[in-house]
N, C-alpha and C positions, 0 to 999 in steps of 0.2 A: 832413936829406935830402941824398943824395949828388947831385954837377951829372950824372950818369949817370940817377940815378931821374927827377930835372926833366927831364931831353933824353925818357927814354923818358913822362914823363906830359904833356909837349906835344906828341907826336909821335901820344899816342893822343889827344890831346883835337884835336888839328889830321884826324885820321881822321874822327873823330866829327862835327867842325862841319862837313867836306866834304860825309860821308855825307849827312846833312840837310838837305841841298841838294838840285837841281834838275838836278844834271846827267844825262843822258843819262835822262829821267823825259819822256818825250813821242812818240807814235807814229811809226812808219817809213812811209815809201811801203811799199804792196803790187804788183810789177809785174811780177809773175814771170807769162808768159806759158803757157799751157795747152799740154804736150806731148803725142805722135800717141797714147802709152798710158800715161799718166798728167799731172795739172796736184796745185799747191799751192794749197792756200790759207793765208794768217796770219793770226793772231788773233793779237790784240795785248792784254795785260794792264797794270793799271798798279799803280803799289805799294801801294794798297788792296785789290786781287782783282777790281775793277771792268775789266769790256773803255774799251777806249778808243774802239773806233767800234763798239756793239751789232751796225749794218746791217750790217759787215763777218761778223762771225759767224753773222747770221742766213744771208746768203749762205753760209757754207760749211755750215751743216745743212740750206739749201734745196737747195743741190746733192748733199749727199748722200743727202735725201730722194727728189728727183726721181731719181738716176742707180738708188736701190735699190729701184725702181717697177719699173724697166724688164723689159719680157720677154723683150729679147732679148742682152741682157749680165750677166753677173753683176758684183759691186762686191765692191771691196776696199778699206779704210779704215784709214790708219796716221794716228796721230796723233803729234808726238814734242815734249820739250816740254824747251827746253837746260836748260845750269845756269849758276854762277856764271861770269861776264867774260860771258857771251854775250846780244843780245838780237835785236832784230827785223830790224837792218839792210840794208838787200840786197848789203853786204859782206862781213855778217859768216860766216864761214867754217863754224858749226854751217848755217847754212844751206843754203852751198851744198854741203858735205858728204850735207846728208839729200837736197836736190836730185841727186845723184848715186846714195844710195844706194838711192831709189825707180826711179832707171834698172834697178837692178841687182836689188829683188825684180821688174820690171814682167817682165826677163829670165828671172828663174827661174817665172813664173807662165805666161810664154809658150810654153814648151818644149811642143811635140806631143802628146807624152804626158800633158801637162795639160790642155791644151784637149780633147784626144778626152773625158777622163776627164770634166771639166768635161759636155762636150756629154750626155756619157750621162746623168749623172745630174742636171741641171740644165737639161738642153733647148738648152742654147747654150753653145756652146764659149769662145767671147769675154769679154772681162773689162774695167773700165774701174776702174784705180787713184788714187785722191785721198789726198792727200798733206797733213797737217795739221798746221802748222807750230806751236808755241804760242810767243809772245813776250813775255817778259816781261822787266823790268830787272835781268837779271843784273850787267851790269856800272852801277856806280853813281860808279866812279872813273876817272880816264885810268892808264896806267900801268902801275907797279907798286904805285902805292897801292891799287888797287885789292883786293892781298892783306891790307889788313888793314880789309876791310868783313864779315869771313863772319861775325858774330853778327847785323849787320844784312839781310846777304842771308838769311841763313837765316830769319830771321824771316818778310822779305819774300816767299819762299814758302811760306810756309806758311799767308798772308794768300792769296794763290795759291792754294792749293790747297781755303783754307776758301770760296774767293769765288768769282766767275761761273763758275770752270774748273767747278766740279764741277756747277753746273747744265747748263754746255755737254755735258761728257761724257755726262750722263745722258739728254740731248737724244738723241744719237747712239748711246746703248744702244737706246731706244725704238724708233728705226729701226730698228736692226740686228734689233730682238725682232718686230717688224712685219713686216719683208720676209724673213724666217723661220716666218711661222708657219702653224702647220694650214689658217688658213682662208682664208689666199693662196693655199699647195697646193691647195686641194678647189676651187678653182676653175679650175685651171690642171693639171691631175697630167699631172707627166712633163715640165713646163716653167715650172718656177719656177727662176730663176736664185739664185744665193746669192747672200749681203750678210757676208763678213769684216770683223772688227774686230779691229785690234790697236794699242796704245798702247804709247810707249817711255819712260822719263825719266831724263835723268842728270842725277847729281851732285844739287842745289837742287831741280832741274826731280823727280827721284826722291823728294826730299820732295813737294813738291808733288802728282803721280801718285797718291804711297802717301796723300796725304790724301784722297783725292778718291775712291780706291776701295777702302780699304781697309777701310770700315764695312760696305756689301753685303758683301764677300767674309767677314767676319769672320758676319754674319748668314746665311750661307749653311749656315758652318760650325758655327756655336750650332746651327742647328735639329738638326743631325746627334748633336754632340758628347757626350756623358752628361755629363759634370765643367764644373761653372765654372774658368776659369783663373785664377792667380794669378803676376801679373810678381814677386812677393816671392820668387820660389823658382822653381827647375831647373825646365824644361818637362816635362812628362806624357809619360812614353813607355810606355804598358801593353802586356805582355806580349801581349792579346789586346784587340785592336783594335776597335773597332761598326764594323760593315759599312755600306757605304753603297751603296743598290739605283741609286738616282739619282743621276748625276755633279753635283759641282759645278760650276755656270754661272753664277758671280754679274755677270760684267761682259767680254762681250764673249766672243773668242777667245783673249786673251793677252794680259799686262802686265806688260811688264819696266821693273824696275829697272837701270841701270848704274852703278854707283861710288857712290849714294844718301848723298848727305849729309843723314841723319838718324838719329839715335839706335835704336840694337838694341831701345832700351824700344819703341817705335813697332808693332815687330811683334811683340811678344810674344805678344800674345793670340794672332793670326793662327798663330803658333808653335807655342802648347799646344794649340790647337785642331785644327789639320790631323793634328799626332800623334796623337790619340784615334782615330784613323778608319781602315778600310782601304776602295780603291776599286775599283772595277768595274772591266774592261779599254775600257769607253768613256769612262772620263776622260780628259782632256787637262791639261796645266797652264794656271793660270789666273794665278799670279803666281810669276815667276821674276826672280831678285836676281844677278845678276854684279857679282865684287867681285874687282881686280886685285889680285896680291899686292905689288907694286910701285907703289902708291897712297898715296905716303908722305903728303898732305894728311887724309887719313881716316886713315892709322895711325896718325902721331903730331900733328900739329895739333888733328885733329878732339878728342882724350883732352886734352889740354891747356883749348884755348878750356873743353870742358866742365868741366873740374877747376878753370879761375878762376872758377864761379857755386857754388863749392861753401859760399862764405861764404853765400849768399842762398838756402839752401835747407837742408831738415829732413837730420838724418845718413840714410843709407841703413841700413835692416835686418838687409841685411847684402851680400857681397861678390859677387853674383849681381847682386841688385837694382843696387850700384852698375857692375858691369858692365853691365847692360843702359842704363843710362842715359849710363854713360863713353866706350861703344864706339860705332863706326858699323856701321849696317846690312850685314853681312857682315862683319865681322872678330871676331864674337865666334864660338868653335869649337863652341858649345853650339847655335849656331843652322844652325851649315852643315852642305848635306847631299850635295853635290857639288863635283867638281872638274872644270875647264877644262884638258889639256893637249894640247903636240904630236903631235900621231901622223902625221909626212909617210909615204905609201907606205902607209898603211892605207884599203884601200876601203872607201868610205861606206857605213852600213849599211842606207840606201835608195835606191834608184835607179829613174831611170825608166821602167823597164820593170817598176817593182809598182804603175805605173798604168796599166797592160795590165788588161782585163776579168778576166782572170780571174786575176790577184795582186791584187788592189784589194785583198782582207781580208787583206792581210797589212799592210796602210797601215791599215787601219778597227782591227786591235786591236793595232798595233803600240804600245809602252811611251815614250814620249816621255822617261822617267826612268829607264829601263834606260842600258847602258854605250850609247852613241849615236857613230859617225863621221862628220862633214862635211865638205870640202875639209880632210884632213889635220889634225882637230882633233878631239879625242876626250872624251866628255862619260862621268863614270862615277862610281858612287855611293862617297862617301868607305869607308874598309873600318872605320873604327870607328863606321858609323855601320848602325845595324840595317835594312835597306831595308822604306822602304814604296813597294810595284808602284803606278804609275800616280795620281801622285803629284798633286794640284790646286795644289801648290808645291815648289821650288827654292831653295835658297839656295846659290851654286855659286860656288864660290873658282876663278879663272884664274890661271895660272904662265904661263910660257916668253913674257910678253912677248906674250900673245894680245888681252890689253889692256894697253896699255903706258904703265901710270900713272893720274892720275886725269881728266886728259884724254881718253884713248884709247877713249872709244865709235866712234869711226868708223875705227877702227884696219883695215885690209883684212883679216889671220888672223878677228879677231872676225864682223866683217861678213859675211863667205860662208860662215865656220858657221851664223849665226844668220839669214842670208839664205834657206837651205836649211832650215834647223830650224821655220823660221815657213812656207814653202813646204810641206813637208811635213804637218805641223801642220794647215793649213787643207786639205790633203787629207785626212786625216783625216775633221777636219770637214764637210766637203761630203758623203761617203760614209755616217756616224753621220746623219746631219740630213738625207738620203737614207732612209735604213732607218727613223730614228724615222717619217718624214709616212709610208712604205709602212705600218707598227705602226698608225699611227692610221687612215688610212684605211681596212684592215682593218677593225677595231672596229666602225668606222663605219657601212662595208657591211655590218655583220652584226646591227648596230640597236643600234650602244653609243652614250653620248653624245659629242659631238663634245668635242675638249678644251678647253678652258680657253684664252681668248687675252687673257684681263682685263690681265696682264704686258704685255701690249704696247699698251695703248689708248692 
């Protein structure tokens, strides 16, 4: 063996007994203080999936309990959950990043034309934003060593995403399906405030997310689907789609991925499954994937790490299969179905004045997957790719530097498109979840039976 192969097989075995250690494996202060329209809270994880102070988390689904009771605000609930190098710190910089960018949706949620809209159809104009930090041990090394942990961080979330997160989330679906439903309206009609939910995850933290919610959404869309799927072979794209009467709503109002460090196999199902289907103009999307194209750690690292476990596993079937398993989530072409680019000097293709009474329906069946403009950033369906309208998922390749690399979720270009996009979005929503409780209350009055709120108990 050459003194070259020794240098590089004590340099991995010196990574390895680092990793194994105890560094940076212990909870952060929480002291981020509650701002006038929006506060955080952290949840802190440890590298089993176990919270590190339970109280702490119960406190943030007590408070978003108690704030999505209220009758005279509506709530809105971002969760975001980092990736590798990042964890709880109150220095570390994913943090203070989302602490700024919850200034900036609290901004876009405040604007006149949202509150009025707000007020009409929910009873109260006013809104109280909570901000949900998730932290776990991204980073597990000082440095630059830290670059050669990613078999062990990946792991690490994915112990994440199998462990308390996914009970916390589902905590906070409960909620969210509570202070939504029919039978808070019939007691309240014309003054039920609404309860948004949206989750973000990048990089590890996207592993993580995608574990956490990726079985609801996958069960949402079995009930629909006619074909079982098969990750052995190309996704299902039929000529003539099953219609689906009822939108899918598996988890919240929206779940994105950014830059996801996890394997294209991961979504596959999710993949064949939403192609078998076309949707109503009341769906919204429920899981959208942003992937830089200048993300050189998932272009070529992530193919490699996965090409060195090739000895400790069965050959692939064939060249599909090992793509889905080779590639990261959004860089296989068979899976993407949108593109991210510049468009400075193109007006946005909503504006606030279609929260005026009477454009609202232009916001209620507008296409969230159609070609879309936000602050100069233009969202459009790939042209080799056959469009499905109104779409319950996204898989959406960014250029021009809109995310710039595999860092770059908090990038400004990305953030105030998708600042507006998730604004938008939840207008939507308020106005649909509006019209459904008027549908049922109809019924109701007319001696049908009241609906079903079992989902929520």
């Amino acid at each position: 063996m050459s003194h070259l192969a020794l240098i590089i097989l004590a340099l991995i075995a010196l990574v390895i007994g680092l990793s194994s250690c105890s560094l940076y494996h212990h909870p952060y202060p929480d002291n981020y203080a509650p701002q006038s329209a929006y506060r955080i809270h952290t949840v802190q994880i440890d590298d089993f999936g176990t919270f590190w102070d339970a109280s702490k988390s119960q406190a943030a689904i007590d408070d978003v309990e108690s704030q999505s009771q209220s009758m005279s605000s509506s709530t809105y609930v971002v969760v975001f959950i980092h990736g590798w190098h990042h964890n709880a710190a109150p220095d570390d910089p994913n943090l203070q990043q989302f602490d700024r960018w919850l200034a900036q949706l609290s901004n876009e949620f405040s604007k006149p034309s949202r509150s009025e809209a707000r007020r009409q159809l929910t009873g109260s104009g006013h809104f109280q934003l909570i901000g949900i930090y998730v932290g776990w041990r991204g980073r597990s090394l000082p440095g630059f060593l830290d670059y050669g942990t990613m078999w062990w961080r990946k792991a690490a979330a994915e112990r994440v995403g199998d462990g308390d997160l996914g009970e916390f989330l589902e905590r906070l679906e409960r909620i969210y399906l509570r202070a939504n439903a029919f039978n808070r309206y019939a007691k309240n009609p014309g003054s039920t405030p609404f309860t948004g939910l949206f989750t973000v995850g990048h990089s590890f933290g996207g592993q993580a997310l995608l574990k956490a919610v990726a079985r609801p959404i996958e069960e949402d869309l079995a009930k629909r689907a006619p074909s079982v799927t098969s990750a052995a072979a190309p996704a299902v794209t039929p000529a003539n789609r099953t219609p689906v009467t009822t939108p899918i709503d598996s988890f919240g109002d929206l779940n994105v991925l950014v830059n996801p460090a996890t394997e294209a196999y991961q979504f596959a199902r999710i993949d064949d499954l939403y192609r078998q289907l076309s949707y109503p103009t009341r769906q919204t999307p429920q899981l959208v994937v942003f992937s830089a194209d200048n993300d050189v750690p998932r272009k070529s690292y992530f193919p490699i790490a996965r090409g060195l476990t090739s000895p400790f596993r069965p050959k692939f079937r064939n060249s599909y299969q090992g793509n889905l398993w080779g590639k990261a989530l959004g860089e296989l072409p068979e899976q993407q179905s949108h593109e991210l680019r510049a468009a400075a000097g193109e007006p946005d293709s909503l504006n606030d004045e279609d929260f005026t009474p009477d454009k609202l329906q232009k916001v209620a069946q507008y296409d969230f997957t159609s070609p879309t403009v936000f602050s100069g950033v233009r969202l459009s369906r790939l042209p080799s790719v056959t469009p499905i309208e109104n779409s319950p998922v996204e898989v959406i390749y960014t250029h021009d530097k809109i995310i710039d690399g595999h860092n770059g979720v908090f990038d400004t270009g990305f953030l105030d498109f998708l600042s507006k996009y998730i604004a938008y979005m939840e207008g939507k929503r308020v106005v649909l979840r509006y019209e459904r409780l008027q549908e049922q209350k109809a019924r109701v009055d007319a001696g049908g039976p009241a609906p079903s709120n079992d989902a929520a108990l």
